[in-house]
DSSP file (Angstrom, degrees, kcal/mol; ACC not computed):
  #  RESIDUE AA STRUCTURE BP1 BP2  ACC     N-H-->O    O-->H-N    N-H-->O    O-->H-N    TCO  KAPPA ALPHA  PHI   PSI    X-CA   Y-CA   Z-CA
    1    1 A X              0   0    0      0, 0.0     2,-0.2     0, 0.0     3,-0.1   0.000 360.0 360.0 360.0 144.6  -68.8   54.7   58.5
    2    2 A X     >  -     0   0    0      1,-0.1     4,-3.0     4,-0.0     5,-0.5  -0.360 360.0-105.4-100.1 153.2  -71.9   54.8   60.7
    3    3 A X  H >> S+     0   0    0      1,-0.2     3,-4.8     2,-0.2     4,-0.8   0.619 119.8  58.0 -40.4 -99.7  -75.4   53.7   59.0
    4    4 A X  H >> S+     0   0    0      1,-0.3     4,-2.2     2,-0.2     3,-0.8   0.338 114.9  47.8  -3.0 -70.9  -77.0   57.4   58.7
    5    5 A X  H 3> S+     0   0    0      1,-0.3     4,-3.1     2,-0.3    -1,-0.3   0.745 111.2  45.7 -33.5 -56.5  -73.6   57.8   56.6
    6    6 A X  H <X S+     0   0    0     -3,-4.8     4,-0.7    -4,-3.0    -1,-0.3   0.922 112.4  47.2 -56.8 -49.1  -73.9   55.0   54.8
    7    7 A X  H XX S+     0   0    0     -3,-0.8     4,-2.6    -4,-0.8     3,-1.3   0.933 106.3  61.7 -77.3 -53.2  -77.3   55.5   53.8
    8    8 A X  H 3X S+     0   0    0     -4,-2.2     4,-2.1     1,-0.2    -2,-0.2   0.931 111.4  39.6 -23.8 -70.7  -76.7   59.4   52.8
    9    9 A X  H 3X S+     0   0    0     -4,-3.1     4,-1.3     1,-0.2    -1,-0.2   0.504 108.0  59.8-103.4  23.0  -74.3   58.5   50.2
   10   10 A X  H <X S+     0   0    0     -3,-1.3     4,-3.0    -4,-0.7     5,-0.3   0.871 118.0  37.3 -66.4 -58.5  -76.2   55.3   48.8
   11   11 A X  H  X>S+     0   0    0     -4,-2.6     5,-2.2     2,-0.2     4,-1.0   0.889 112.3  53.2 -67.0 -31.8  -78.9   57.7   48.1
   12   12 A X  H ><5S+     0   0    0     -4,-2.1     3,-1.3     1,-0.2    -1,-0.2   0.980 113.6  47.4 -46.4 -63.1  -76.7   60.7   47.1
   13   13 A X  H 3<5S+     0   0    0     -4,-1.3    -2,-0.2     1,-0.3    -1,-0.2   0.636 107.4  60.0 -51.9 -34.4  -74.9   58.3   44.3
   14   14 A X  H 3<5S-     0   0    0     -4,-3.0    -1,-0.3     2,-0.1    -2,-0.2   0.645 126.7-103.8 -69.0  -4.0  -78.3   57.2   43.5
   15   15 A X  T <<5 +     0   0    0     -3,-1.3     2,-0.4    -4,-1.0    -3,-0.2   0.679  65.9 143.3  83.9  35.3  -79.1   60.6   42.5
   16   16 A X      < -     0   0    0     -5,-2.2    -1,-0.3     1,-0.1    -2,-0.1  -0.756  44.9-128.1 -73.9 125.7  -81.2   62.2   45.1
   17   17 A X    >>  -     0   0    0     -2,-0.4     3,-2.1     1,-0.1     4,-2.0  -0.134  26.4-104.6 -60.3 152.2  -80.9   65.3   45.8
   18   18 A X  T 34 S+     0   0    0      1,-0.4    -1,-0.1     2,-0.2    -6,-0.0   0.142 124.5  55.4 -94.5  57.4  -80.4   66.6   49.5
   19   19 A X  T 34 S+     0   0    0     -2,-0.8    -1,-0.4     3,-0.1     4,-0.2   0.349 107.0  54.0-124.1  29.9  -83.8   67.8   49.8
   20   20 A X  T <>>S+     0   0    0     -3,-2.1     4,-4.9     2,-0.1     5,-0.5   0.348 123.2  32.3 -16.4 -65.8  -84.7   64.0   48.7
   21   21 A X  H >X5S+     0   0    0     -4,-2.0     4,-2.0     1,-0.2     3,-1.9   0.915 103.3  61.7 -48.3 -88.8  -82.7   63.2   51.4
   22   22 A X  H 3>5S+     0   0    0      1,-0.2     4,-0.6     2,-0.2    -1,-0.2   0.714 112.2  43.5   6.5 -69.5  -82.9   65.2   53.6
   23   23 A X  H 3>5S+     0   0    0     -4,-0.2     4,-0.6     1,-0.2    -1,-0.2   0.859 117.9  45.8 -72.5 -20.7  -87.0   64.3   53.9
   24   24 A X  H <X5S+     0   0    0     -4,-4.9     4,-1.6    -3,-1.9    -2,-0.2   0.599  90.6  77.3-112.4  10.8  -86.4   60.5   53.7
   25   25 A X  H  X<S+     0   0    0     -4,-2.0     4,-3.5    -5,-0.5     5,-0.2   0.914  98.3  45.1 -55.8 -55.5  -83.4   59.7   56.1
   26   26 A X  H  X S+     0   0    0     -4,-0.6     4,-1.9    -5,-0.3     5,-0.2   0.986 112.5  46.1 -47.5 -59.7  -85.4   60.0   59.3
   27   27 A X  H >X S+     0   0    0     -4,-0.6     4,-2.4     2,-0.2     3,-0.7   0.946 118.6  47.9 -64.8 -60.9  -88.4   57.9   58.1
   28   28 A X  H 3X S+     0   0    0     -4,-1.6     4,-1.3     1,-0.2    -2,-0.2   0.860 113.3  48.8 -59.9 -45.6  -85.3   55.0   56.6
   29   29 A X  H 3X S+     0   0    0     -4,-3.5     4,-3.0     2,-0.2     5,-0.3   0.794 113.5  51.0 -60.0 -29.3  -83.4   55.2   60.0
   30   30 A X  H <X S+     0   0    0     -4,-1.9     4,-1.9    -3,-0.7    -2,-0.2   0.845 106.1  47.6 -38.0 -67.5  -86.8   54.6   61.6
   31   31 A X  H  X S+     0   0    0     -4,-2.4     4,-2.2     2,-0.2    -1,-0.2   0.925 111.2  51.8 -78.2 -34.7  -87.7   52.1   60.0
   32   32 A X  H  X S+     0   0    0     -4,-1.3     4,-3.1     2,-0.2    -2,-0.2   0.908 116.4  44.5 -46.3 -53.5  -83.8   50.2   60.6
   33   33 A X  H  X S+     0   0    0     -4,-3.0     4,-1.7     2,-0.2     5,-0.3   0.937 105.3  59.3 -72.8 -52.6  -84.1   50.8   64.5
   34   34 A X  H  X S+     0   0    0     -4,-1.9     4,-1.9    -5,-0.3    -2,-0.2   0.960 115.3  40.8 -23.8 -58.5  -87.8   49.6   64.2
   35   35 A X  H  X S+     0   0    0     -4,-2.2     4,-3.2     2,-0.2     5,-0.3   0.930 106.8  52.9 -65.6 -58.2  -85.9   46.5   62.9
   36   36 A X  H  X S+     0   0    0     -4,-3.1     4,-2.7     2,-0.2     5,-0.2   0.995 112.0  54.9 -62.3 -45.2  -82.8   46.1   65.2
   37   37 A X  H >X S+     0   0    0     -4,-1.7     3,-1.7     2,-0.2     4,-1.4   0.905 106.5  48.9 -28.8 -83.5  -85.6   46.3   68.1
   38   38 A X  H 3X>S+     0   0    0     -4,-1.9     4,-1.7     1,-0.3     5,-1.5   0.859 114.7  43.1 -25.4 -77.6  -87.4   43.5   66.5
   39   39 A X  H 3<5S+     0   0    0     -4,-3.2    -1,-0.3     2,-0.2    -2,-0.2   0.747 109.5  58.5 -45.7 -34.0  -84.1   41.3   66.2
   40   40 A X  H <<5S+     0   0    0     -4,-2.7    -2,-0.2    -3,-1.7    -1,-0.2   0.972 108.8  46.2 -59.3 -61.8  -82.9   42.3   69.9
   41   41 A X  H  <5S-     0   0    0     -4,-1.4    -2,-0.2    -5,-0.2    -1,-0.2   0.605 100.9-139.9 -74.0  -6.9  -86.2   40.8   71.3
   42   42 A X  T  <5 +     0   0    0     -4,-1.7     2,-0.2    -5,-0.3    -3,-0.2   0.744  69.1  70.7  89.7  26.7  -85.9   37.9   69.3
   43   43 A X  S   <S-     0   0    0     -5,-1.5     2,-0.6     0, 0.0    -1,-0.2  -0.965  93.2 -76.6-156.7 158.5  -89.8   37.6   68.4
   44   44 A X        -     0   0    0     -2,-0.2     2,-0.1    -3,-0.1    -5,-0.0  -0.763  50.5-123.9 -80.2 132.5  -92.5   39.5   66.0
   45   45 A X        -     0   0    0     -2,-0.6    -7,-0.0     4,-0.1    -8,-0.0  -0.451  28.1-120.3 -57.4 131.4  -93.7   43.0   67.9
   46   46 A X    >>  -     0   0    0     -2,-0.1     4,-2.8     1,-0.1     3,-2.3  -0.383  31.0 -98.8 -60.0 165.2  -97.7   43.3   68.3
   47   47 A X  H 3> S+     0   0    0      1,-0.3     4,-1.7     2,-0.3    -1,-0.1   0.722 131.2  53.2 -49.4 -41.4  -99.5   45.9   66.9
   48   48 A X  H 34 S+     0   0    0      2,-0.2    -1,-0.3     1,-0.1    -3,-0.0   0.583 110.3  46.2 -77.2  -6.6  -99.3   47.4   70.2
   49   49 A X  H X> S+     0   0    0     -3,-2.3     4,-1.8     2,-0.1     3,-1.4   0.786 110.3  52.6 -80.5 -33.5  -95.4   47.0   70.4
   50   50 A X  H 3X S+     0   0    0     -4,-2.8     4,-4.1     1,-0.3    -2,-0.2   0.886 109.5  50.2 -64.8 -30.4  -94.8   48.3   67.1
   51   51 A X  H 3X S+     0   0    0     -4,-1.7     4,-1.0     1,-0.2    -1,-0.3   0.667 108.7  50.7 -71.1  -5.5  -97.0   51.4   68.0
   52   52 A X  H <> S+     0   0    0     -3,-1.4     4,-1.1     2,-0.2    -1,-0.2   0.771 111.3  50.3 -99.4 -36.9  -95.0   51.9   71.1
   53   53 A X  H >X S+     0   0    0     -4,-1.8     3,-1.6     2,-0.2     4,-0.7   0.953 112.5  51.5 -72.4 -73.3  -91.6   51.7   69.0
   54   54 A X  H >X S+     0   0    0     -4,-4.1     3,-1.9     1,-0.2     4,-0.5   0.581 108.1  39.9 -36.6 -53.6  -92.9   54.0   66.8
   55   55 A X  H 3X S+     0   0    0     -4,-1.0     4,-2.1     1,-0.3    -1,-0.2   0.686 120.5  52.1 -90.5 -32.6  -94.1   56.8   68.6
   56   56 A X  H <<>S+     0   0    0     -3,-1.6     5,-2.2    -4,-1.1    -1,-0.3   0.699 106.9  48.6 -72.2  -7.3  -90.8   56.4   70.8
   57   57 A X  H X<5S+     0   0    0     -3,-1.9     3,-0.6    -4,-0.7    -2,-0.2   0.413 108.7  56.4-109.1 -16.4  -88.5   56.3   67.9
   58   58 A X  H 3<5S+     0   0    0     -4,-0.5    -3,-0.2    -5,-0.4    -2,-0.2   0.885 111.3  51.5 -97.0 -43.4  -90.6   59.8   66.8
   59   59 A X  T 3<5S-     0   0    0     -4,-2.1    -1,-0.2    -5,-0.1    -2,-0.2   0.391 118.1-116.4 -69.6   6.9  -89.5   60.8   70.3
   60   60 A X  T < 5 +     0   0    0     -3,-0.6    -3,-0.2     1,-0.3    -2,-0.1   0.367  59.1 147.2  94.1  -1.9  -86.0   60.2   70.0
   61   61 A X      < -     0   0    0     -5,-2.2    -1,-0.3     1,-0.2     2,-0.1  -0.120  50.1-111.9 -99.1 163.7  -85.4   57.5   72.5
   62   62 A X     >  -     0   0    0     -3,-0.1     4,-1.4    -2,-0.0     5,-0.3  -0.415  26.3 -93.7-113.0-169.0  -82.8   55.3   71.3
   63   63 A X  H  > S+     0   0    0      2,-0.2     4,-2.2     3,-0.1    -2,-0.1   0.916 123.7  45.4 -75.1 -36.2  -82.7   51.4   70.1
   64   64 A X  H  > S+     0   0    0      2,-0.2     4,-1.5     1,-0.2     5,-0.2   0.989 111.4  47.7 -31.0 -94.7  -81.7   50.5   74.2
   65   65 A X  H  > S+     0   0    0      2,-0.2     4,-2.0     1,-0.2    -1,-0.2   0.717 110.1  47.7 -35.7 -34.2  -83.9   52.5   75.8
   66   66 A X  H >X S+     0   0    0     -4,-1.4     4,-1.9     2,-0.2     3,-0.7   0.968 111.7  56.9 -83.9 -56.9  -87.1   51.4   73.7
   67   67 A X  H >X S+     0   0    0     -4,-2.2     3,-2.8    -5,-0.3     4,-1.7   0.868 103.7  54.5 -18.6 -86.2  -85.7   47.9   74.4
   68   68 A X  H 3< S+     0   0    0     -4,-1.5    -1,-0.2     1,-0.2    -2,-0.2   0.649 109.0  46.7  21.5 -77.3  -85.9   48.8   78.1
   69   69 A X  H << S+     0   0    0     -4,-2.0    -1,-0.2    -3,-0.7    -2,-0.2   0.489 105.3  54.9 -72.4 -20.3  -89.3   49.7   77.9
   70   70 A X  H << S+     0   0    0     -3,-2.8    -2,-0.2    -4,-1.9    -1,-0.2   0.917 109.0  50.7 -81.0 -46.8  -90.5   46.9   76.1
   71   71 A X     <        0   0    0     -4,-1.7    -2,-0.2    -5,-0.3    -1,-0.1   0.319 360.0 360.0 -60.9  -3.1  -89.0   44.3   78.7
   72   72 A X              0   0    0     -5,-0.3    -1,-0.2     0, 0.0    -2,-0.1   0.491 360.0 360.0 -88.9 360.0  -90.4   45.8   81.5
């Protein structure tokens, strides 16, 4: 079972409803790929990489790509 999955029916079984859900999946996946970034580059992000994963992670880009971008 893939994380997003995982994380859906922790929360269900905890007894959120799926407009609970629903709003705080994104924002909880966010913050996980925020993390496997972090661990891929092998260091803490500045304030100005973290802002650059966010606002790419808000755009959809995936944990690779923002990686990418960071190394470049």
């Amino acid at each position: 079972m893939e994380t997003e999955a995982l994380i859906r029916a922790a929360l269900r079984e905890a007894g959120y409803g799926p407009d609970a859900v629903g709003s705080a999946l994104p924002r909880i996946m966010r913050i996980i790929y925020a993390e496997d970034i972090r661990i891929e580059m092998g260091r803490v992000l500045s304030r100005k990489e973290r802002e650059y994963v966010r606002l790419q992670l808000e755009l959809g880009l995936n944990v690779s790509e923002i990686i990418a971008g960071l190394q470049a």
